[in-house]
N, C-alpha and C positions, 0 to 999 in steps of 0.2 A: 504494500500500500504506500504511495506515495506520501510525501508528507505535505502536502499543499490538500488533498483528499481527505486526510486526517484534521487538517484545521480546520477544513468547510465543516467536518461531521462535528468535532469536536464545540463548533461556533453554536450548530443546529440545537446540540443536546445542550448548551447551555442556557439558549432562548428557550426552549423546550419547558425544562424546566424552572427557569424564571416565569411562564407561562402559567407551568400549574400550582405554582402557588400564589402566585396573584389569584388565579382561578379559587384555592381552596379558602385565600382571606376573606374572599367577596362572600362566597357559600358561608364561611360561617357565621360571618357577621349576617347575612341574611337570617341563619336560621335563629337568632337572636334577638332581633329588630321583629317587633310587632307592627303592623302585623306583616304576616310571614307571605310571602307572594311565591306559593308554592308553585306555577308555571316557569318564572324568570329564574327560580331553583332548580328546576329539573333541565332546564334546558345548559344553564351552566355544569351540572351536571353530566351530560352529554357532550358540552363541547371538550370538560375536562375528561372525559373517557376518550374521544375520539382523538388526542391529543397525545396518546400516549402510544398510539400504534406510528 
């Protein structure tokens, strides 16, 4: 593996996950904050699942 290859992947996985935990701050503070907008929940939900493939 080249190493210009490695830094592209390695850049990915770090927005990646910078990603999902912004994702997971929002979620929890959602599920804390009344009232709970369980649609705008589930769909962060999904984009945090679909983030990880």
């Amino acid at each position: 593996m080249d190493s210009e290859y490695e830094e592209e992947l390695l850049a990915k996985l770090a927005e990646m996950r910078e990603e999902h935990s912004d994702l997971d701050q929002v979620i929890s503070k959602l599920m804390v904050t009344p009232p709970v907008d369980f649609i705008q929940l589930q769909r962060l939900k999904k984009r945090k699942l679909s983030s990880q493939r």
